[in-house]
TIMARGU-174592 format. One line per 10 residues: number of its first residue (from 1); their letters; for each residue x, y, z of C-alpha. Coordinates in steps of 0.5 Angstrom, whole numbers. Layout:
NUM> A> X:Y:Z  ... .
END
This chain:
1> XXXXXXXXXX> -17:57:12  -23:58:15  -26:53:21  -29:47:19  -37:47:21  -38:44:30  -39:36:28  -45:37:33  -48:42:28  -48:37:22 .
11> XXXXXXXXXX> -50:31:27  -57:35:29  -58:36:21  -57:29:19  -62:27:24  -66:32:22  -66:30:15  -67:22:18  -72:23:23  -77:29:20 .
21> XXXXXXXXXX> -78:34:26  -73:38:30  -78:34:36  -76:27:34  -68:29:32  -69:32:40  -71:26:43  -66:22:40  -60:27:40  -62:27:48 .
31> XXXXXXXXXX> -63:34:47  -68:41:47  -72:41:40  -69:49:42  -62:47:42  -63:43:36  -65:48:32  -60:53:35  -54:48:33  -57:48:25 .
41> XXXXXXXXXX> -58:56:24  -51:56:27  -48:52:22  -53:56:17  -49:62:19  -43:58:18  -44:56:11  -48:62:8  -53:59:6  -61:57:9 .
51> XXXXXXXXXX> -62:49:10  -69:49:13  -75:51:10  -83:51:13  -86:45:9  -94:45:11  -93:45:19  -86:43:20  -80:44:17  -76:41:11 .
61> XXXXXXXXXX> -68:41:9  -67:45:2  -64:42:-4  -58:45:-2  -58:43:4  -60:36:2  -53:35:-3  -49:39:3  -51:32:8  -50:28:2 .
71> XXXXXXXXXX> -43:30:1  -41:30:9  -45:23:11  -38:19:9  -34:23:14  -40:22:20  -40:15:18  -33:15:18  -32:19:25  -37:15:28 .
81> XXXXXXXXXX> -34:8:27  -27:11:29  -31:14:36  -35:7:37  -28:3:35  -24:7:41  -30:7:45  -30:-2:45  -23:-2:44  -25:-6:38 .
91> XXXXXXXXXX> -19:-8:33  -20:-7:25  -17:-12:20  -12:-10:15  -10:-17:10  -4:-16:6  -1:-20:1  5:-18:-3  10:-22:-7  15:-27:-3 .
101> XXXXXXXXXX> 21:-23:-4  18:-16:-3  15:-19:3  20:-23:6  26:-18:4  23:-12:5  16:-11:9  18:-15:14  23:-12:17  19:-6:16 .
111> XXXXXXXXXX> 11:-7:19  13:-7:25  14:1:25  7:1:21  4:-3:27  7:2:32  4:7:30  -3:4:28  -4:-1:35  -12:-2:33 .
121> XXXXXXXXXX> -10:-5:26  -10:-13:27  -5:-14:21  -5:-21:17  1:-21:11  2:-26:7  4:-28:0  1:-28:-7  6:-31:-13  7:-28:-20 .
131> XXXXXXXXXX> -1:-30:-24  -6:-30:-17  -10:-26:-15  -13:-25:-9  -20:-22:-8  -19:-22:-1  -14:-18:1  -14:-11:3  -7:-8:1  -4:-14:-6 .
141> XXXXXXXXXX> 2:-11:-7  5:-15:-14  11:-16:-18  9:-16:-26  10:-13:-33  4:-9:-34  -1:-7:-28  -7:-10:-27  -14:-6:-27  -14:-2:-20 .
151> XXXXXXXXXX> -7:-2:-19  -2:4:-18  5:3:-19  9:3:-13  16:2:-15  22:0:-21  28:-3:-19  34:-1:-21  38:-9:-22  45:-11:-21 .
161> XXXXXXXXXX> 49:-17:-20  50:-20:-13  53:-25:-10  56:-29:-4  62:-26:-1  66:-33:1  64:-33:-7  66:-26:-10  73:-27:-5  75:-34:-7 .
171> XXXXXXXXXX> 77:-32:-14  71:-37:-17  68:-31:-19  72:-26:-24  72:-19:-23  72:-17:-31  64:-17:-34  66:-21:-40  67:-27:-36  59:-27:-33 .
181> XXXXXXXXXX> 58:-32:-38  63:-38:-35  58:-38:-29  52:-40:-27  47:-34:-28  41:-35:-23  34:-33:-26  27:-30:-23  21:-33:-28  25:-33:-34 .
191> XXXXXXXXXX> 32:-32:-38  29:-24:-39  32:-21:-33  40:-23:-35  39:-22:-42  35:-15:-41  41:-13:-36  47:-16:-41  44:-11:-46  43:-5:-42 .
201> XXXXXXXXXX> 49:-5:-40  52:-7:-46  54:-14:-45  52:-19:-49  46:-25:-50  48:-27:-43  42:-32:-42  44:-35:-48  52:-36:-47  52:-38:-39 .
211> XXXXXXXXXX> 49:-44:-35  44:-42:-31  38:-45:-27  31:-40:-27  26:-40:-20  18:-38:-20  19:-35:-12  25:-30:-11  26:-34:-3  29:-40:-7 .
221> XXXXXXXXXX> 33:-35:-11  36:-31:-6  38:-37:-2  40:-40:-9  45:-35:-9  47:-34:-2  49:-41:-2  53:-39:-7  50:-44:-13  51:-38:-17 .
231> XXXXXXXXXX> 50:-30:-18  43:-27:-18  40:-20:-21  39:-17:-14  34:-9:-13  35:-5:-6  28:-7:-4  28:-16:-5  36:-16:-2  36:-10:3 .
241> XXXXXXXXXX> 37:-15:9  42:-19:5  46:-13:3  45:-9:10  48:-16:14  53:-18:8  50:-25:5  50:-22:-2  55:-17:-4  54:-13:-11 .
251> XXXXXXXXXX> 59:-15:-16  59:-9:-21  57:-2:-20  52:-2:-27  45:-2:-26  39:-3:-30  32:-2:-29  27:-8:-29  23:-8:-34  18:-12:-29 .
261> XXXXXXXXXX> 15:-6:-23  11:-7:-16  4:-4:-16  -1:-4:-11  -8:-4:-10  -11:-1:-3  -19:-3:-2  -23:4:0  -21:4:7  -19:8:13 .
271> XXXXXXXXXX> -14:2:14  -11:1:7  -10:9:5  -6:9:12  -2:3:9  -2:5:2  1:13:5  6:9:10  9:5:5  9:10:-1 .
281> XXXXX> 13:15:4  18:9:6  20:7:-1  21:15:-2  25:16:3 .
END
């Protein structure tokens, strides 16, 4: 791949274009008007193609050269934020809102890697339950059937049946799958997510045979079945904390996908494409 264009050339272009004689592009680039012009044929023999053409006594940009700038002007915008911010030790701010249990479970333990490598990023995280909608935010990470306009999906968990091990062991809790229906199945929004499980995995009508208790914030559920008041759907990513210390424990192997998925939207900045990056590589690996 050939060598990008010299920054300074396309900055003595731009000002050029801007200001409308190599003698003021000078004067503001604190340089020669000869070593303006220098810079921009340069860069003209660089690109292959002219990008100055005499207009009365001065010179003009071209219409190539014209949609050459156009289209670079979002980098020199870019670049020139990134050196002012370094320059002041000014800090950029990143909102983020995700689903409580997302949130809580699975980014929390996380972000502090994100932050590490990203130091002049002021982060700010909180939660957006199932329904709102938060215009604000730069990064919404959401939990819900279908994705909203501007959403891309960031994952599918795969659910299973967990539970809490004083529980599992005691013997209150049956080995055997029939037996899930003579205990209390704890829900996530409605009775869809057991009964969806039971026929995946070729159980019968669970929700409609057990007793259970249905909870609007994955939070309160997982607590719920931590405490041992009943056996949840739990993912990798909503009980990664609870698996990895052993407060919830799988009960069975067989897996089924949620019919609900995690989507994301990320504003049109530096700052959310390098979250939405880091976070898409995390959930991959």
């Amino acid at each position: 791949m050939s060598a990008l264009p010299s920054l300074s050339a396309i900055e003595a272009l731009d000002h050029l274009a801007r200001l409308g004689s190599m003698a003021r592009a000078a004067t503001a680039l604190n340089q020669t008007p000869g070593a303006v012009s220098h810079k921009i044929k340069t860069l003209e023999a660089r690109l292959g193609f002219p990008l100055t053409e005499i207009q009365g006594r001065g010179v003009v940009l071209t219409l190539r050269a014209e949609r050459y700038l156009e289209a670079a002007r979002p980098a020199l915008t870019t670049l020139r934020q990134a050196a002012s911010r370094a320059a002041t030790g000014e800090v950029a701010q990143l909102t983020i809102i995700a689903a409580p249990g997302f949130a809580a479970s699975w980014l929390a333990p996380r972000v502090g890697e994100f932050q590490n490598a990203h130091p002049n990023l002021a982060l700010t995280i909180g939660t957006q339950k199932a329904g709102e909608t938060d215009e604000t935010a730069d990064i919404k990470i959401s939990f819900r059937n279908a994705p909203a306009p501007g959403e891309t999906l960031l994952a599918t968990p795969q659910f299973f049946p967990v539970i809490a091990p004083g529980v599992a062991y005691s013997g209150a809790a049956h080995a055997a799958m029939k037996d899930l229906a003579r205990h209390r199945l704890l829900h996530l929004y409605d009775q869809s997510d057991w009964r969806e499980w039971g026929g995946a995995t070729g159980q019968p009508d669970l929700a409609s045979e057990a007793p259970g208790m249905t909870f609007t914030d994955a939070n309160i559920l997982f607590a719920a079945a931590t405490a041992g008041v009943g056996i949840a759907l739990g993912d990798e990513t909503n009980c990664a904390e609870a698996l990895r210390s052993g407060t919830l424990i799988p009960l069975f192997a067989k897996t089924a996908p949620s019919r609900r998925a995690y989507y994301i939207k990320a504003a049109e900045t530096d700052a959310s494409r390098a979250f939405s990056d880091w976070i898409e590589d995390q959930l991959k690996a």
